[in-house]
N, C-alpha and C positions, 0 to 999 in steps of 0.2 A: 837779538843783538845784531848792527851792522856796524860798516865804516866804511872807509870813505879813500883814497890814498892821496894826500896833499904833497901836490908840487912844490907848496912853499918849505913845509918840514921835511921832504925827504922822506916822511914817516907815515903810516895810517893813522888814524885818526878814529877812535872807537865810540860808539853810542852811549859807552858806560862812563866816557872822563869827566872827570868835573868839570874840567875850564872849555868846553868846548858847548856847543849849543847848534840841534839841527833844526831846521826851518824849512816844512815842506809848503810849497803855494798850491794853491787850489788847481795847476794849468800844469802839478806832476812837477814839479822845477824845485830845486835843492839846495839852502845855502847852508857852509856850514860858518860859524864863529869862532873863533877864538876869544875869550871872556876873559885872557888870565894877562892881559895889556893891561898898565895903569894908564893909557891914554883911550881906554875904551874898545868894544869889540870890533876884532879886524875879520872882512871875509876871507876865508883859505880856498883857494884854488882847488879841485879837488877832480878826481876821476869817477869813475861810478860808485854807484853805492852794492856794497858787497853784502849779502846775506849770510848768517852763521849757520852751519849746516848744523848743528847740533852735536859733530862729532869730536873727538880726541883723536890728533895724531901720536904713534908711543912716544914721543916727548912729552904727551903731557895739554900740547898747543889746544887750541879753537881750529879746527879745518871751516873755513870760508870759500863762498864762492869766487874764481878767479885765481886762488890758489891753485900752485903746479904740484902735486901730490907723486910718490913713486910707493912701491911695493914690490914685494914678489911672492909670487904665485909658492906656497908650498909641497903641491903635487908637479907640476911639469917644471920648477926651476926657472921659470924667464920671468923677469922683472919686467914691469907696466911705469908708464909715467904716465902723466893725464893733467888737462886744465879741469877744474869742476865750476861745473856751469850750472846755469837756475834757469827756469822756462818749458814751456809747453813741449814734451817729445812724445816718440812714438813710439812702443814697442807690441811684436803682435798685433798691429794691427787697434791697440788702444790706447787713445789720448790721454795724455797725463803731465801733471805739473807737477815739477820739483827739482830736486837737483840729480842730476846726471853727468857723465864722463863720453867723451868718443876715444876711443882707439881702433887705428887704421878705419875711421869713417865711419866704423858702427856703436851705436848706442848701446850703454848698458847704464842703469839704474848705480847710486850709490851703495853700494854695500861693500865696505870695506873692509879689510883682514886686520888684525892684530899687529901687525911690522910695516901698518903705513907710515909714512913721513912726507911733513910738508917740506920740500926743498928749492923753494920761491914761490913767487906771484908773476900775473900776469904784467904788471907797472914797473920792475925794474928786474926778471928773471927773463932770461931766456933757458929752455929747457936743460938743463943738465944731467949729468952724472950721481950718483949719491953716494955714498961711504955706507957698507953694510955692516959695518964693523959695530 
């Protein structure tokens, strides 16, 4: 599953909706559609295409990549916030692809705790605070 985040709706835009329609060309290039016009489909402006990490934030959500994720740590008490990112990194000295986080510049692998939460995106969040309540 991916999507997409459209400047026109304010909204993402998911690989799963009915009215919507993606189109990749041969040269990597991405259009998406809107199908649900009665005057025929319109292109949506659109940001990158986001990949589904496979995971559940405890709300329940889809964590994606580009989503701004927080948590905290149950042994030492400090809360982490983080972009999750997709792509080639390093750790030990071994190349590897998939999704990852930096905090304070160093890589670590996704593997999330049980009291994550997505608390924005990279398209209309700037990093905040979270509610632990």
């Amino acid at each position: 599953m991916f999507r997409v985040f459209s400047k026109e709706r304010n909204s993402f835009v998911y690989s799963d909706d009915y009215d919507v329609e993606f189109i990749f060309s041969r040269n990597g290039g991405l259009q998406v559609f809107d199908n649900s016009s009665i005057h025929g489909p319109n292109i949506i402006a659109h940001e990158g295409l986001d990949i589904c990490t496979g995971l559940i934030d405890s709300d329940g959500l889809k964590i994606f990549q580009n989503d701004i994720v927080a948590w905290k740590d149950k042994y030492l008490s400090n809360s982490f916030r983080a972009t999750v990112k997709y792509g080639y990194y390093e750790i030990n000295g071994e190349l590897r692809i998939g999704f990852y986080h930096l905090i304070h510049d160093e890589i670590f692998e996704i593997v999330f705790p049980d009291n994550i939460k997505i608390i924005g995106n990279v398209y209309t969040d700037e990093l905040k605070g979270v509610d632990w309540e």
